[in-house]
N, C-alpha and C positions, 0 to 999 in steps of 0.2 A: 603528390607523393607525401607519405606521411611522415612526422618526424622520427619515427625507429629507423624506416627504411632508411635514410639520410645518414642518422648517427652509424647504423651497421656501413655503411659504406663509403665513408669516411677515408677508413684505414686503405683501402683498398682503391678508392682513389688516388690518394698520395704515394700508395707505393708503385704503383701503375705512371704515375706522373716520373718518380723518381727514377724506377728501371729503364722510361724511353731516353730522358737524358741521360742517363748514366750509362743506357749502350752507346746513342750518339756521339758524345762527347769523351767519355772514357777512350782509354789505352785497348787497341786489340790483338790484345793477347789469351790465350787458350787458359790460360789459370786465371784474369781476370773475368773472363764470359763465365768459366763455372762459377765463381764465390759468388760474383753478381746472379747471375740467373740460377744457382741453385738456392742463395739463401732467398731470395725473392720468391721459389716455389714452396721454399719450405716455411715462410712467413705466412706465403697465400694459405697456405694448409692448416698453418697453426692458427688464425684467424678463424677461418671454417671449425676448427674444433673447438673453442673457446671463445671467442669474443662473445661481449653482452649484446646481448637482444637490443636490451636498448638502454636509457640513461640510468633507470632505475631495475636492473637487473639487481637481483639478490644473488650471491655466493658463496658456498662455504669455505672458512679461513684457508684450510689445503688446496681444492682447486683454485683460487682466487690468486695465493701466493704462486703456487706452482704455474697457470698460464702468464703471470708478469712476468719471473722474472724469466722463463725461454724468452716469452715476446721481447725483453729489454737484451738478452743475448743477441736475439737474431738483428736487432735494432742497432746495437751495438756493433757485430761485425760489418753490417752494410754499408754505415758511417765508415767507419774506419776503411771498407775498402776504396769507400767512395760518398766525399759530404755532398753529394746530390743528392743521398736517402735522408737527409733533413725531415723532408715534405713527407719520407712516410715517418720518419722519427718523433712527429708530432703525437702520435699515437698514442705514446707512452705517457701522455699528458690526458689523454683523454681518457685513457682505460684504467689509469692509478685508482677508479671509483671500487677496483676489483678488490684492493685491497682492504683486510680489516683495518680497523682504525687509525690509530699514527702511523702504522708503517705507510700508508698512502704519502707520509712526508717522506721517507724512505726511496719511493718511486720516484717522485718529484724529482726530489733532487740527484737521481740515478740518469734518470730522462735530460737535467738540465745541464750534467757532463756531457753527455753526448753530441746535445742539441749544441752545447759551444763549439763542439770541435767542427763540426760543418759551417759554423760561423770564422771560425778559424782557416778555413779554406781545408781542413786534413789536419791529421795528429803529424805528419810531419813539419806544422808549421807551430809546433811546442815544443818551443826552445830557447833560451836566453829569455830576452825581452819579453818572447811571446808566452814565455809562463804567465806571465804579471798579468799579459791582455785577458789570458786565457780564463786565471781567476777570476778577472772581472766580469766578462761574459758570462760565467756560471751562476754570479752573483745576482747580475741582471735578469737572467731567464730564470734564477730562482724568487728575485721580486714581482717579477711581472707573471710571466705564464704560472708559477707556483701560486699568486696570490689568485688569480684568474680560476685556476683548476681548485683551488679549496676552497673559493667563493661558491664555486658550479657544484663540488659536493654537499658543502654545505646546504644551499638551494636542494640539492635532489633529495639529501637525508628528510627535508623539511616537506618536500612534495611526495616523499616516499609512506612520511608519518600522515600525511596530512588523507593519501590515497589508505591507507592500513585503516584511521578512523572512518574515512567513508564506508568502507567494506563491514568494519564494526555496525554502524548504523545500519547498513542495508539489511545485515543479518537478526539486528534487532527489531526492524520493523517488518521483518519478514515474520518473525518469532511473535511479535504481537498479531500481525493481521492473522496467525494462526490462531493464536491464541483468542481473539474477537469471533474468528467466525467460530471456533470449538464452541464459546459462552453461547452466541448468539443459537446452536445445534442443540447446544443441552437446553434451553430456555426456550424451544420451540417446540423440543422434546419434554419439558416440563409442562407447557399448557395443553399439548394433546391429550397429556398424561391427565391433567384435571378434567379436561374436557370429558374423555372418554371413563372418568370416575362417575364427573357428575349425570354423563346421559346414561350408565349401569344404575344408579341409584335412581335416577326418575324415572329408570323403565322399570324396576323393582316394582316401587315403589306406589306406580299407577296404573303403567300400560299393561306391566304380568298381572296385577292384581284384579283388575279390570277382564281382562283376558279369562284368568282362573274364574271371576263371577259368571260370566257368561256362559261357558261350559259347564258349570254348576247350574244354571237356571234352566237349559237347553238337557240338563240331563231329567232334572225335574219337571219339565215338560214332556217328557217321554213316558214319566212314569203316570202321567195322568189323561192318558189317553182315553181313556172312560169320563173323565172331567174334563168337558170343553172352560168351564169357565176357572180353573184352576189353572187347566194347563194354558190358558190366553194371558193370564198375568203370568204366568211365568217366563212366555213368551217375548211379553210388554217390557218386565225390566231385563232382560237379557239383550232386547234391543236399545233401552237408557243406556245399560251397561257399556253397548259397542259404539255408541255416537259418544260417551262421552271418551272412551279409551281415543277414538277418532282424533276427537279434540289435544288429548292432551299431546296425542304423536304429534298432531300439526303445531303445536305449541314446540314441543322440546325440536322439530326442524326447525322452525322460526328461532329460536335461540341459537342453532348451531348455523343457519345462514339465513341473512334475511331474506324475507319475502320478495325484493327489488333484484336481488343477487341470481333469484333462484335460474330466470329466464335470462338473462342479461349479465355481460362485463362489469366491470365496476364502474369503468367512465360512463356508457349508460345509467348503470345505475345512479348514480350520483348525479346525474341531471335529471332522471326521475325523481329524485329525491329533493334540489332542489325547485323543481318546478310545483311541485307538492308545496313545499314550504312557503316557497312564493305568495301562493294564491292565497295561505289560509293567514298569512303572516300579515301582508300586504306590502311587506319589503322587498325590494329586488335583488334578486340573486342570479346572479349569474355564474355560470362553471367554464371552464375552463383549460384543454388538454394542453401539455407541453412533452415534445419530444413522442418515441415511438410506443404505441402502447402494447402490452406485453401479457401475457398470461401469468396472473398471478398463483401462488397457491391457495384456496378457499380461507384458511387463518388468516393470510394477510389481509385479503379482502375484506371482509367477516371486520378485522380492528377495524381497518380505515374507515369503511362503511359507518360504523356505529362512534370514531370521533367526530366524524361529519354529520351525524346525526345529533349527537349531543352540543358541538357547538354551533349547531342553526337553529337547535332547539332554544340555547340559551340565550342567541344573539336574538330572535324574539321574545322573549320573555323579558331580556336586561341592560341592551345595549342603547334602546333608542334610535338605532341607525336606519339610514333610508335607504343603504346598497351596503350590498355582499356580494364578497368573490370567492368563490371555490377553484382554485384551481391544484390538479394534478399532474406531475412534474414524473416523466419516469426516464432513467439516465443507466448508466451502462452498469452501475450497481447500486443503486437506491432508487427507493419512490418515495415523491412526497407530495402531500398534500397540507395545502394553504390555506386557512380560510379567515380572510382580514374583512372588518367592517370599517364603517366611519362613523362610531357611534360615542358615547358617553367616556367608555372606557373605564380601568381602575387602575389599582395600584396591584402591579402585578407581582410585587415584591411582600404585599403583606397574604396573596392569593398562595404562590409559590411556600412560604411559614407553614401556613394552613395546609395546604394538599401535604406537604410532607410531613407534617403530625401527624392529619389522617391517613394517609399509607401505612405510617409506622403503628398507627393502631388496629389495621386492617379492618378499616371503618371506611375506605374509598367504594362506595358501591353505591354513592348517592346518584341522583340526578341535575346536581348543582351544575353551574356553569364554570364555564372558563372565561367569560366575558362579564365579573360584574363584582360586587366588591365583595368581600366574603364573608364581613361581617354582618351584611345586609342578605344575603338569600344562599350561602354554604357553598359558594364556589369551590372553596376547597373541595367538598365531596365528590362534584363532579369531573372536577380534573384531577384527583387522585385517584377516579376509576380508569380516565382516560390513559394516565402515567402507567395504571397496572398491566391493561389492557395491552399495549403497547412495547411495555419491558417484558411481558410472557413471549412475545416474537420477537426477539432483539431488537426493537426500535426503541425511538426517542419522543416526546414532547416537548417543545419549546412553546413560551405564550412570553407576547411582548405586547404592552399597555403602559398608557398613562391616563392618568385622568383628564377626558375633554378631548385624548386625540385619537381613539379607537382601539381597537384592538387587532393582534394579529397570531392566529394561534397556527402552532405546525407540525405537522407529527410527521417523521421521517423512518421507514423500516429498508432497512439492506434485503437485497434481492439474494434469495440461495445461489449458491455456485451452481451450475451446471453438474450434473455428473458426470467423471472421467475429466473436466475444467481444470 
């Protein structure tokens, strides 16, 4: 049972406790049964209409005061007909939370006249001497159960605040993972957008152009139908013209996905890729899948592919090392890919300088490394493309070196939401 169900039922414990003694035991008489068993159904009721849900119910100042003081009325008559409603008279100790601010002392000590008099045995045993007891009993349950009950608000105001901040946070970190995947939407939308610039301009530029020759030579071979030897070169380069247009289409697909990609996933891929480097490297590489693997979208692929190419590229050319690990990591909203050697290593801090100068000069488009020192062969360049490459699909690069203890570079991209997700 959980603790609201508990605190709601409390009140209704005690008064159920109070009403069997107080028929048993009580006087039976006709105008005793009603006060008893009516104000007992009309506590039950008033309960049902107003009691807190649970410790840290919220109220406003008019319902809050309005449900006490009935509930302290009816609390009130019950005693007095009968101090066996003690047990539910405790109520008004627990529910004083309803109250605005001080007036909760207000309650207290409303609840701790009463609670005396059932200590008392009944208001008729308030008289003479028994004033003096009676004071002091109010005083007592105003030290004890009062400090008790403002310690317990006190406590709720502090887990009230403390549950309000949570809520604040959750709503904030709601607010940003919106705001993350929004960047990551427009920056994905940003690199199609260049993509699909730059394959307009290289199809301008070579493939229509190419095209438009071709049709030009094929029309001037028509007209020389009387000239075989006129209209055969004209033939001749209208067929140069469409092997090279040929070439350059296979060119501008090979830049928009690679050749590994075209037939194959990317875990394939990527073992095609490192078994290639392997042989020609003489280093060993091994890859490596982790978790379930997943359909990416060809941009994602496309980056990962080619930071895995660039740092196997490099890690032969600059690392020294005898083993590489590629391994590919995909999780319920990221993929990443690993790729650490045990080689030479650098200083990945003066690499890191570097790449971010050349970013900001938008001079990353080198083929430098991520694994070697940068003042020796422009690693900046090539992990500045890696960095670019990368933040155009809302991912990351990480690279972590020392010198003499290898390298370990990592590039991490978030998986789109599902649509309708």
């Amino acid at each position: 049972m959980d603790s609201a169900r508990i605190y709601r039922g409390i009140p209704y414990a005690g008064l159920a406790v109070s009403l069997t003694l107080a028929l048993i035991i009580g006087p039976r008489t006709a105008a005793y049964y009603a006060v008893v068993l009516g104000g007992s159904a009309a506590a039950a009721l008033w309960l049902a209409w107003g009691a807190p849900a649970h410790e840290q119910s919220v109220y406003s100042v008019r319902r809050g005061v309005l449900y006490y003081t009935v509930l302290w009325a009816l609390i009130a008559i019950l005693i007095v007909k009968s101090p066996l409603f003690g047990f539910f008279g405790f109520t008004g100790y627990l529910h004083a939370v309803v109250l605005p601010g001080r007036t909760k002392l207000i309650g207290i000590a409303a609840t701790a006249a009463v609670m005396a008099t059932t200590q008392m045995g009944g208001i008729q045993s308030i008289h003479g001497t028994g004033v003096y007891i009676y004071t002091g009993l109010v005083a007592i349950n105003l030290l004890i159960a009062g400090s008790m009950t403002l310690s317990g608000v006190a406590e709720l105001e502090h887990r009230r605040q403390l549950a309000d901040a949570n809520e604040r946070l959750r709503e904030m970190l709601e607010e940003n993972a919106g705001l993350h995947a929004q960047l990551v939407a427009q920056a994905r939308e940003a690199g199609i957008l260049d993509e699909r610039q730059r394959l307009a301009g290289e199809i301008h530029d070579t493939i229509a152009q190419g095209l438009t020759g071709i049709v030009r030579h094929l029309e001037v071979a028509e007209r020389f139908d009387a000239d075989p030897d006129k209209r055969q070169r004209a033939v001749a380069v209208a067929r140069d013209l469409a092997r090279d247009s040929l070439a350059e289409a296979r060119r501008s697909v090979q830049a928009l996905r690679p050749g590994p990609l075209v037939a194959a996933q990317l875990p394939e891929a990527l073992g095609e890729l490192a078994a290639t480097w392997s042989r020609t490297s003489g280093i060993d590489a091994r890859v490596e899948i982790s978790g379930d693997a997943v359909a990416l979208p060809p941009a994602i692929e496309v980056v990962l592919f080619r930071a895995a190419q660039e740092a196997l590229a490099n890690a032969g050319k600059y690392s020294e090392a005898e083993r590489v690990g590629v391994t590919l990591s995909y999780t319920s909203d990221v993929v990443v890919l690993d790729i650490v050697d045990d080689g030479k290593g650098f200083d990945a801090a003066t690499v890191s300088v570097v790449s971010a100068a050349t970013a900001a000069l938008g001079t990353g488009t080198g083929t430098g490394t991520g694994t070697g020192p940068a003042s020796a062969n422009g690693t900046g360049y090539g992990l500045a493309a890696m960095r670019t490459r990368l933040t155009q699909i809302g991912g990351t690069l990480t690279v972590e070196s020392e010198p003499g203890d290898g390298t370990a570079i990592s590039a991490a991209v978030p998986l789109p939401t599902p649509a309708g997700g």
